[in-house]
NUNU-205621 format. One record per residue (C-alpha): residue in three letters; x negated, y negated, z negated. Coordinates in Angstrom, 1 decimal. Each point is the difference from the previous one (the first is absolute). Example, Ala and Ser with C-alpha at 12.3 -4.5 7.8 and 13.67 -1.06 7.14 Angstrom:
<lumfis>
+-----+--------+--------+--------+
: res :     px :     py :     pz :
+-----+--------+--------+--------+
: ALA :  -12.3 :    4.5 :   -7.8 :
: SER :   -1.4 :   -3.4 :    0.7 :
+-----+--------+--------+--------+
</lumfis>
This chain:
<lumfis>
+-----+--------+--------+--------+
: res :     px :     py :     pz :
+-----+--------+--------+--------+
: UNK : -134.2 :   83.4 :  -65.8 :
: UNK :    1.1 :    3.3 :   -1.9 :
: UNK :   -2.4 :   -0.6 :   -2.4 :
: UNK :    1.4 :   -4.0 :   -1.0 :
: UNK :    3.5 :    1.5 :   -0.1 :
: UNK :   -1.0 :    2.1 :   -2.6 :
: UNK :    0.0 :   -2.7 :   -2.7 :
: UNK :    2.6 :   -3.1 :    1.8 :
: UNK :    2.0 :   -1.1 :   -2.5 :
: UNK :    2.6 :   -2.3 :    2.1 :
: UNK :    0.8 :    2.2 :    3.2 :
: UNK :    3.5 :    1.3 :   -0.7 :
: UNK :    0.7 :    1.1 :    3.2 :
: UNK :   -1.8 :    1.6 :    2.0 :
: UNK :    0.1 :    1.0 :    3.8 :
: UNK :   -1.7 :    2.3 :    2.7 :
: UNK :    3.2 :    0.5 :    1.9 :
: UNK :   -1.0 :    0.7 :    4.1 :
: UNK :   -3.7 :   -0.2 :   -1.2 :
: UNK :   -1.6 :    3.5 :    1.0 :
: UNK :   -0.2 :    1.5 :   -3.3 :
: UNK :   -1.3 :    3.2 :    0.0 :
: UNK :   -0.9 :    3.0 :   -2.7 :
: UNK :   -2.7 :   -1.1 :    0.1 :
: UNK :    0.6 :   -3.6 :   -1.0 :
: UNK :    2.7 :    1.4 :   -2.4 :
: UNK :   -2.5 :    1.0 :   -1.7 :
: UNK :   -2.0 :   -2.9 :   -1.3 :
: UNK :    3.9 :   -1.4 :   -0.2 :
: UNK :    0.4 :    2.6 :   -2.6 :
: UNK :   -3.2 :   -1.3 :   -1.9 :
: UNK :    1.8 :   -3.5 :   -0.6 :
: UNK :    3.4 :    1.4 :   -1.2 :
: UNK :   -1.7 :    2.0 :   -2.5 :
: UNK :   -1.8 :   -3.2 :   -1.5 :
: UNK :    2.6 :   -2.6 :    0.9 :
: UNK :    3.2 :   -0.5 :   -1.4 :
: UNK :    0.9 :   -3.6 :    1.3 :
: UNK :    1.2 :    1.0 :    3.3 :
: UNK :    4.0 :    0.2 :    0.2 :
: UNK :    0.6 :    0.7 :    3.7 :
: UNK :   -1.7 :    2.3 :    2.2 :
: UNK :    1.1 :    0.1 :    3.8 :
: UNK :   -1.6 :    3.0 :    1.7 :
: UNK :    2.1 :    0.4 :    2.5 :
: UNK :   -0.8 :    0.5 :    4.0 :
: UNK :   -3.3 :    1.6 :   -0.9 :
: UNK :   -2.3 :    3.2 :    0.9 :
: UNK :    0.8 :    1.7 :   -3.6 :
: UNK :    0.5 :    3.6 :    0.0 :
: UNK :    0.4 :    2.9 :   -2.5 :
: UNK :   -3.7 :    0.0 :   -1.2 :
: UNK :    0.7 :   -4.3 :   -0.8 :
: UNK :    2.9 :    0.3 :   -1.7 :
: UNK :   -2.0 :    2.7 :   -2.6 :
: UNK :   -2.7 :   -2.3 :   -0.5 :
: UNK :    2.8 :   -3.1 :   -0.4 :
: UNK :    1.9 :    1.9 :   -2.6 :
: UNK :   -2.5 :    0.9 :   -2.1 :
: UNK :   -0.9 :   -3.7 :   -0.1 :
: UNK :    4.0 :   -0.7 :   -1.0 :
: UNK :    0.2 :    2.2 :   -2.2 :
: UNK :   -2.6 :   -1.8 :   -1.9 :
: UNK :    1.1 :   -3.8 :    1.3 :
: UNK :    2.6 :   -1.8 :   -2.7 :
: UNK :    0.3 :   -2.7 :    2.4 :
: UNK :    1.8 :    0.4 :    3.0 :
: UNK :    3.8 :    0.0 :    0.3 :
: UNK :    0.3 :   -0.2 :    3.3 :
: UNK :   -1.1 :    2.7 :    3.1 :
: UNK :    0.1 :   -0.2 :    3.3 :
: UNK :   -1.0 :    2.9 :    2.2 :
: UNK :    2.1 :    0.4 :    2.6 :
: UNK :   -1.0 :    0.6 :    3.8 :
: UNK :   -3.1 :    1.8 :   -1.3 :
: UNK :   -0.7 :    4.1 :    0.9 :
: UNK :    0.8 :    1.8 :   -3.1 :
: UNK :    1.7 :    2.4 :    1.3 :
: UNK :    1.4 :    3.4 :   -2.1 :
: UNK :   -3.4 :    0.4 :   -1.3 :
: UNK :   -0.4 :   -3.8 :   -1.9 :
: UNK :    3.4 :    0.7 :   -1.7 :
: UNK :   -0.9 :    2.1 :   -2.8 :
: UNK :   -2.5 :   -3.5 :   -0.6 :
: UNK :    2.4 :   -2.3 :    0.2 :
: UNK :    2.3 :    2.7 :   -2.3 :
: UNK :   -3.0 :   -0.4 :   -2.7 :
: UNK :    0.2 :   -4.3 :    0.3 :
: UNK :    3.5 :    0.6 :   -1.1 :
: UNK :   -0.7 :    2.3 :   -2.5 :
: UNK :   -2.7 :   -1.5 :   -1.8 :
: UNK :    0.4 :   -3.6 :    0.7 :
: UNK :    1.7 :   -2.4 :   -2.7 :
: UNK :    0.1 :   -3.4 :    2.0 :
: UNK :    0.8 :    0.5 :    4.0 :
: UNK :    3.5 :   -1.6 :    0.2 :
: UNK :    0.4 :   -0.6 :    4.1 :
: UNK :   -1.6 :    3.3 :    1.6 :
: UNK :    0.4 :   -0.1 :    3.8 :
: UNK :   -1.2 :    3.3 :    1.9 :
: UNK :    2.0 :   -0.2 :    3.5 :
: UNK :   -1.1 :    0.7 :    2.9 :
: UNK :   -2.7 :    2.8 :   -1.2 :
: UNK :    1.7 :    3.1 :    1.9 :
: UNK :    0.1 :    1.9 :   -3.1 :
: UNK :    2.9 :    2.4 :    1.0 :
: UNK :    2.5 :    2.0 :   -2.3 :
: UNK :   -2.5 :    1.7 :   -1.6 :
: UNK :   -2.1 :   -3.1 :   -1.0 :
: UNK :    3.3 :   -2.2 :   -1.3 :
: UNK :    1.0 :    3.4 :   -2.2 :
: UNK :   -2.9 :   -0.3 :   -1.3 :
: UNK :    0.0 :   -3.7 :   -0.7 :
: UNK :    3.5 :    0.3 :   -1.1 :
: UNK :   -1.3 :    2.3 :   -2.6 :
: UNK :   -2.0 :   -2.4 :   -1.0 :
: UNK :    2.4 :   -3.1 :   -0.1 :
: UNK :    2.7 :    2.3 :   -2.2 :
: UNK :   -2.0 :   -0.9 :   -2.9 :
: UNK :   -1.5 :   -3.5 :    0.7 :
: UNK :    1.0 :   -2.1 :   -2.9 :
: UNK :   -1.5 :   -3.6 :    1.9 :
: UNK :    1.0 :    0.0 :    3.3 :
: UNK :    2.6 :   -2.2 :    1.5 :
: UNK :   -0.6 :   -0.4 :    3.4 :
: UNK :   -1.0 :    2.8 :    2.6 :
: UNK :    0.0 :    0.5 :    3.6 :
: UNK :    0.0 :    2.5 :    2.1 :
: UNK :    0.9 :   -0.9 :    3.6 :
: UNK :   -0.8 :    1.9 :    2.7 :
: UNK :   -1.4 :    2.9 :   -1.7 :
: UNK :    1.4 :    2.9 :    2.0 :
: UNK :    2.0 :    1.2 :   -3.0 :
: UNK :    2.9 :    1.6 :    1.9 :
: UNK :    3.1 :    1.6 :   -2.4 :
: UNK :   -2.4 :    2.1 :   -2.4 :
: UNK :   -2.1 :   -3.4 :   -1.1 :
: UNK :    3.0 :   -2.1 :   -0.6 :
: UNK :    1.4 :    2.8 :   -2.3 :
: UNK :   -3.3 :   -0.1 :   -2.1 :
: UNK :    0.2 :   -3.5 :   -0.1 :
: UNK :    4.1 :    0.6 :   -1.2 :
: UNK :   -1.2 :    2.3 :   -2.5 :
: UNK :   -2.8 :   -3.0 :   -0.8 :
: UNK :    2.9 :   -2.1 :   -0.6 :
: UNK :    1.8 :    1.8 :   -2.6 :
: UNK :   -2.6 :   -0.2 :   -2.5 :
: UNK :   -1.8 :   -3.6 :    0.9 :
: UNK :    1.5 :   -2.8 :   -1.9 :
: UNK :   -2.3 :   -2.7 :    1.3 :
: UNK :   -0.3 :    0.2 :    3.2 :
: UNK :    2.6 :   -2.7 :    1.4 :
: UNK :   -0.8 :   -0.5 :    3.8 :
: UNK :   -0.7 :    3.1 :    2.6 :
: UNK :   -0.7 :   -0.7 :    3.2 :
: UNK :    0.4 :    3.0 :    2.1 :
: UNK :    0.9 :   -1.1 :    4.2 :
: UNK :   -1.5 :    1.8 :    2.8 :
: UNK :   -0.4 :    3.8 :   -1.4 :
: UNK :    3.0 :    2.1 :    1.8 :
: UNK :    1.4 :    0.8 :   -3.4 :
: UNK :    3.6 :    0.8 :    2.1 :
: UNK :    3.0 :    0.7 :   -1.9 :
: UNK :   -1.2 :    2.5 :   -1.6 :
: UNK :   -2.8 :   -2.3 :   -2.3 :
: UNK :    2.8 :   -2.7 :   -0.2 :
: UNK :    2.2 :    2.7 :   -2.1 :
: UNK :   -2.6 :    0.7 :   -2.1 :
: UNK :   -0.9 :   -3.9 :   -1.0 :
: UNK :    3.8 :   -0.8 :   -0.2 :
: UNK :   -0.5 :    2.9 :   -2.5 :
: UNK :   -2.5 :   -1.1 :   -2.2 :
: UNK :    1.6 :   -3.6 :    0.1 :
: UNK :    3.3 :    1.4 :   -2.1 :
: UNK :   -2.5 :    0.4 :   -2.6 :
: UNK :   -2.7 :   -2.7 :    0.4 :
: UNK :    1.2 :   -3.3 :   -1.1 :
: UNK :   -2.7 :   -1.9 :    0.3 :
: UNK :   -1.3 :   -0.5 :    4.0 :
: UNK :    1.2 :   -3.3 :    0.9 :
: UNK :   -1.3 :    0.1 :    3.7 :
: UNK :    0.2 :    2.8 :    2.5 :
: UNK :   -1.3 :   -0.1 :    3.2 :
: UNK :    1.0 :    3.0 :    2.7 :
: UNK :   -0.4 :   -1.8 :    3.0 :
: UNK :   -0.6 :    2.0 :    3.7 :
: UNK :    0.4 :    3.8 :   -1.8 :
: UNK :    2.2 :    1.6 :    2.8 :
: UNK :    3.2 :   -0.2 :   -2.8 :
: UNK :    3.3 :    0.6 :    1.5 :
: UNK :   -1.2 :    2.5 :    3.0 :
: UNK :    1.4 :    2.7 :   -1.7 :
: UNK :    2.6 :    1.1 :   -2.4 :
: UNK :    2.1 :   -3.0 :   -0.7 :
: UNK :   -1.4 :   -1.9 :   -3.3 :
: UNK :    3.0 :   -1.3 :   -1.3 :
: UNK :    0.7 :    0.1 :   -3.1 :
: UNK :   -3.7 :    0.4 :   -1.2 :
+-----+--------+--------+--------+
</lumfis>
């Protein structure tokens, strides 16, 4: 099956959402990327993928001129699969649509993504739901903000960012003019100082 998707030149999207994928099966996934660049979407997401998979999936994306669009989310990165999905952002020129929610990466992981994402020149579209992010991850990703000009829509509910993370994305948005779309959904805002005025 791998082996045929190697060379397809008509499948544009492409998905193993909910379908057991493995490291191990990232792994001959990694083979086709690297030959074929016909492939658009790629939904990932609800899988068995963890740190080790998203290494070998990078190094195929760093290679692949093909796909825009990235869906990983409700996989098990975790902290240690961020500094991989840091080098996708780094090093890839296409990836438009990058979702990576639901991966339990922590503070620590999204600084490090946000890193990552401060000098992305492609990406328009990223997610980031449910990542366990708290204050100090939503202030990387403020920081992010001041220096990304492309990115457009940020989805961000579900990481207990308090008022505290709020403060430091109203922040970044006096300076960034070009996020369109902001999603903050379920952060525990408003349960402590007042944010008024933010």
């Amino acid at each position: 099956m791998f082996e045929a998707w190697k060379f397809n030149k008509t499948i544009s999207t492409l998905s193993l959402a909910r379908s057991g994928v493995d490291d191990k099966t990232a792994k001959y996934l990694a083979r086709v990327l690297v030959k074929n660049e016909t492939i658009r979407t790629l939904d990932l997401s609800g899988n068995h993928i963890t740190a080790l998979g998203a290494e070998i999936l990078a190094e195929a994306l760093v290679l692949n001129r093909g796909v825009t669009r990235l869906c990983l989310q409700s996989n098990n990165l975790k902290k240690a699969g961020s500094p991989h999905i840091a080098k996708i952002l780094s090093k890839n020129r296409v990836i438009r649509h990058l979702n990576i929610g639901s991966n339990g990466f922590g503070a620590e992981g999204i600084v490090r993504i946000a890193e990552a994402v401060r000098f992305n020149r492609t990406l328009s579209s990223l997610s980031l739901d449910m990542n366990e992010m708290g204050p100090k991850g939503a202030s990387a990703i403020a920081t992010a903000l001041v220096s990304n000009r492309h990115i457009t829509h940020l989805y961000m509910p579900h990481n207990n960012i308090g008022d505290v993370g709020l403060a430091d994305i109203c922040e970044s948005l006096k300076r960034n003019k070009y996020l369109i779309s902001l999603d903050l959904e379920l952060n525990h805002i408003g349960h402590g100082q007042s944010v008024v005025g933010l």
